[in-house]
N, C-alpha and C positions, 0 to 999 in steps of 0.2 A: 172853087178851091178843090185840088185833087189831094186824094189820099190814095194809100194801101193799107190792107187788114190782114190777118192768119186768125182765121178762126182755130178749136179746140179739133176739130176733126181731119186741119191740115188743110183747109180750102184756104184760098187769099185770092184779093181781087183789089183791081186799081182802078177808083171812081175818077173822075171829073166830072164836072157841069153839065156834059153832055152827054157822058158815055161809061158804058162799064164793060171791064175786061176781065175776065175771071177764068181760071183754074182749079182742080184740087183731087184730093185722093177719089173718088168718086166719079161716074161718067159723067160728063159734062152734057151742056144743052145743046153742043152741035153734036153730040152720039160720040165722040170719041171716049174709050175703054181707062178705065184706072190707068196713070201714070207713076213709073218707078219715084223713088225717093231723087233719084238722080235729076229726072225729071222736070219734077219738082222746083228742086232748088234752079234749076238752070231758068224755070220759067219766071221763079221767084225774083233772079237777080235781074233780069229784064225787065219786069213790071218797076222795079225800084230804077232802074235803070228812067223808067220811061216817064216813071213820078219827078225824078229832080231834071228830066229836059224839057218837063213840061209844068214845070210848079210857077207859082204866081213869083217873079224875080221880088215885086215888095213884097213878100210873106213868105221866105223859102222855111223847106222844112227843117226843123233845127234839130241836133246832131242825138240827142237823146233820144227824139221818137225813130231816126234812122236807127241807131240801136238797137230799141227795145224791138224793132222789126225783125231784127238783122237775127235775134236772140230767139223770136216766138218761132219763127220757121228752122233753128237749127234745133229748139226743144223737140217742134212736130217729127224731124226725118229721126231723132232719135227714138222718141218713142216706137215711130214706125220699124227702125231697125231692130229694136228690142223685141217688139212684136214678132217679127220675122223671125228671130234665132229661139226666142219661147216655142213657138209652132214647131221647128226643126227639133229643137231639143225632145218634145211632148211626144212626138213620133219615134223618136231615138228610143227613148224610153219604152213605149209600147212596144217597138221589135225587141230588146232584153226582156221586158216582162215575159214576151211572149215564146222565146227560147230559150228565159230560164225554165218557164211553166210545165215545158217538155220534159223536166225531169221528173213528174207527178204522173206521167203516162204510166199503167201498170200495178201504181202504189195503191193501198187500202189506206181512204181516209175516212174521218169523222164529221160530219154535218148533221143541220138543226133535223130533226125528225123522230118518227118511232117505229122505223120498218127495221125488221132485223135483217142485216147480210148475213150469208150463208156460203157454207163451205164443206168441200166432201174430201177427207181423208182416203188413202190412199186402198184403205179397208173398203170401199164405199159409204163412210157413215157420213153423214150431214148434220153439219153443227149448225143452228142459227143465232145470231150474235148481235145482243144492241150493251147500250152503254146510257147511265143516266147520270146526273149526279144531283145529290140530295142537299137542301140548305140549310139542315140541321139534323140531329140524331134522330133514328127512330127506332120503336122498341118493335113496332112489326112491318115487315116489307114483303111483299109480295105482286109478283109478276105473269100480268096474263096474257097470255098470246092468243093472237086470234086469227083471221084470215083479213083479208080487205075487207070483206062485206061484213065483216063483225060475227063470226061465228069463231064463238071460243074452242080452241082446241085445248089446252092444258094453261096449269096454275104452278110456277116456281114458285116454291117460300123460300124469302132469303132469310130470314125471321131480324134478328138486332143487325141494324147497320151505322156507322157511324155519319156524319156529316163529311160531305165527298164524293166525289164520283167512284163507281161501280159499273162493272159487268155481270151482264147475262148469260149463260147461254142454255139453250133447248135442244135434245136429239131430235132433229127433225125429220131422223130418217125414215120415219113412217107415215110423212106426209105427201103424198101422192097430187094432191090440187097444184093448181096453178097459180093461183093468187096470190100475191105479195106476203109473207109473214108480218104483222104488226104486234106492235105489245105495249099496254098501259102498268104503270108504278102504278099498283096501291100502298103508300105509306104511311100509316098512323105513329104517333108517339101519348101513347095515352088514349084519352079524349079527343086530343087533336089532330088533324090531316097534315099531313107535309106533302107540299105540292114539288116533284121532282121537274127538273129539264130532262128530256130526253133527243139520246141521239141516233143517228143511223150509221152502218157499218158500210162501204161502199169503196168500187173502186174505179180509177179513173178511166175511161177509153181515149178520149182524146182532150186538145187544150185548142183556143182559139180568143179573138178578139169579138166583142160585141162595143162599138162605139168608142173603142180607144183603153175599155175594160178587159182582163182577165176573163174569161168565161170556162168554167171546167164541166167538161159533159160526162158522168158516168155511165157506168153498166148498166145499173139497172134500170137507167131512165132518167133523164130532167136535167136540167143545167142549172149548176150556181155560180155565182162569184167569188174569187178568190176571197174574200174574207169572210165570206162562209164557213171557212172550212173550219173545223176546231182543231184537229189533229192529222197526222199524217203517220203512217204505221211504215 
């Protein structure tokens, strides 16, 4: 007895007794390469073509499982066309993310960290600048900045702060090293520690794709992902 199948992955093939003929989105066993949707179906109506010139005359195949054939190989080229306009679309998209991103080139934004950005007025003074925010009140707050390698340079007291983010800033114009400025919240309320987020101050240099992702590379060094970022100045 002959038949025809469509598998789930868009393959079909036409048994007999003696023989199998088969096709499908995948390379096949003689090496030829994926074939179109087009393809496809054309090879499709010829295998069914070749099932009822060669079907058992006492046992033909009766009109429902023609059908349900006729159905499973127009389900496959659909989904495969769906595929194909997903793909198009997901790339559409990455070039707008990617030209909108262009507009963050030059901005001062905010991401997770505790390195302060720094800035020199026209005076030559040098601010340095972070941002934290606190998840409840504290009766004392206070901010130490230090170098990379953990040597403290000075101690801000912000003293009562409320629940919320806050800034920092430090004269840092009498800082001569090289090393990146960092700074830790100490905040007590009482007895107890309140443990702050902090942020870093930073600005864009350029914008690019990593895997179909947003990627932003700043000044001062390091690349994040657009939902990194918290803010945008």
């Amino acid at each position: 007895m002959s038949s025809i199948s469509v598998d789930a992955s868009g393959n079909y093939s036409y048994n007999t007794n003696s023989s199998t003929a088969s096709t499908g989105s995948s390379t096949s066993a003689n090496g030829l390469e994926q074939s179109s949707p087009a393809d496809q179906q054309d090879r499709f109506l010829k295998l069914l073509v070749a099932q009822m010139t060669h079907q058992d005359p006492m046992n033909p195949v009766d009109n429902a499982q023609m059908t349900s054939q006729i159905a499973q190989i127009n389900t496959v080229t659909g989904i495969q066309q769906l595929n194909s306009t997903m793909q198009t679309m997901a790339s559409q998209f990455s070039s707008m993310q990617l030209m909108q991103g262009g507009s963050l080139i030059g901005r001062e934004v905010l991401t997770s960290g505790n390195t302060l950005g720094t800035s020199t007025d026209a005076a030559g003074k040098v601010t340095a600048t972070g941002t934290f925010d606190l998840p409840s009140n504290a009766a004392d707050v206070q901010v130490q900045i230090s170098t990379a390698s953990g040597q403290l340079l000075a101690t801000v007291p912000m003293g009562t702060q409320s629940a919320g983010r806050h800034d920092v800033s430090w004269d840092a114009s009498s800082y001569k090293g090289k090393e990146a400025l960092k700074y830790t919240v100490v905040a007590k309320n009482g007895s107890s520690s309140v443990t702050p987020t902090t942020y870093s101050h930073d600005k864009v240099s350029s914008v690019g794709s990593n895997n179909g992702a947003l990627a932003i590379t700043l000044k001062n060094g390091g690349t994040v992902s657009y939902d990194k970022i918290v803010s945008v100045y």
